[in-house]
N, C-alpha and C positions, 0 to 999 in steps of 0.2 A: 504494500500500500504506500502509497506517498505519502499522506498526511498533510500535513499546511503548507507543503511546500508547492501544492499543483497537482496535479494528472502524470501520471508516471508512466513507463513504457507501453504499459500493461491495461493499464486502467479504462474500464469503458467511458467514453463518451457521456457528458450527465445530461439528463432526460432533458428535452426542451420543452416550453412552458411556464407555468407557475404553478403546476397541481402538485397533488397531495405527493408524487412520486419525484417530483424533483425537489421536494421540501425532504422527504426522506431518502435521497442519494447525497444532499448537502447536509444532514445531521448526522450520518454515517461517516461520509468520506471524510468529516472536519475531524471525527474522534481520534485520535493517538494509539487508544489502546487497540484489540482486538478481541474483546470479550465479546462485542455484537456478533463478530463472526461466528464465536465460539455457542452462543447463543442460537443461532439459526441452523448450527448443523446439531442440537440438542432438539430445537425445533422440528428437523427433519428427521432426526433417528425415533422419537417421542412418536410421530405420525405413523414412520414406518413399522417400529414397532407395535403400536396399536391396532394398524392395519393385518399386521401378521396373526393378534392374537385373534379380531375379527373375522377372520378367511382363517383358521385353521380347523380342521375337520375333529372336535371335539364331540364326544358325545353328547346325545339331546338333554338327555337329564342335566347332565353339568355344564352344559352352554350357557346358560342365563347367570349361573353362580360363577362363572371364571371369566364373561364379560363384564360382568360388575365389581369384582376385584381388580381387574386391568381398566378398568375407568378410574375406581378409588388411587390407582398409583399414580395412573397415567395424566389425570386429570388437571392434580397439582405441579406436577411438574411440568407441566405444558405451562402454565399460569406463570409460573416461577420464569420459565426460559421466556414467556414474550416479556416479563416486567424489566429483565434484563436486558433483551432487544429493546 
């Protein structure tokens, strides 16, 4: 990432506009750190993972009782990773 220095070799092009996605490529790209990063691919694995527990060929009786415990985990921690995004 560049940081306050500019757009670096690599860097995509920031949205053009004024909406809500070029407000959030310029609060992103302005941070130093990379915890937002770090946040987005918790975000992505939290989905994936959810999505796995959803599509996996569980029996009927225990499907209802092992989606509601992967919501109870999965829930907060989704919460947690966009607060930090």
């Amino acid at each position: 990432m560049a940081g306050a220095r500019g757009p670096g070799p690599i860097d995509p092009p920031p949205p053009r506009g004024g909406g809500w996605l070029a407000r959030l490529y310029e609060r992103l790209h302005a941070r130093e750190d990379s915890e937002h990063e770090q946040a987005l691919i918790r975000l992505v694995v939290i989905c994936g993972m959810y999505a796995f527990m959803a599509a996996a060929p569980f029996p009927p009786a225990e499907r209802p009782w092992i989606l509601w415990w992967s919501s109870v985990v999965f829930a907060p921690a989704f919460v947690v990773s966009l607060g930090i995004f």
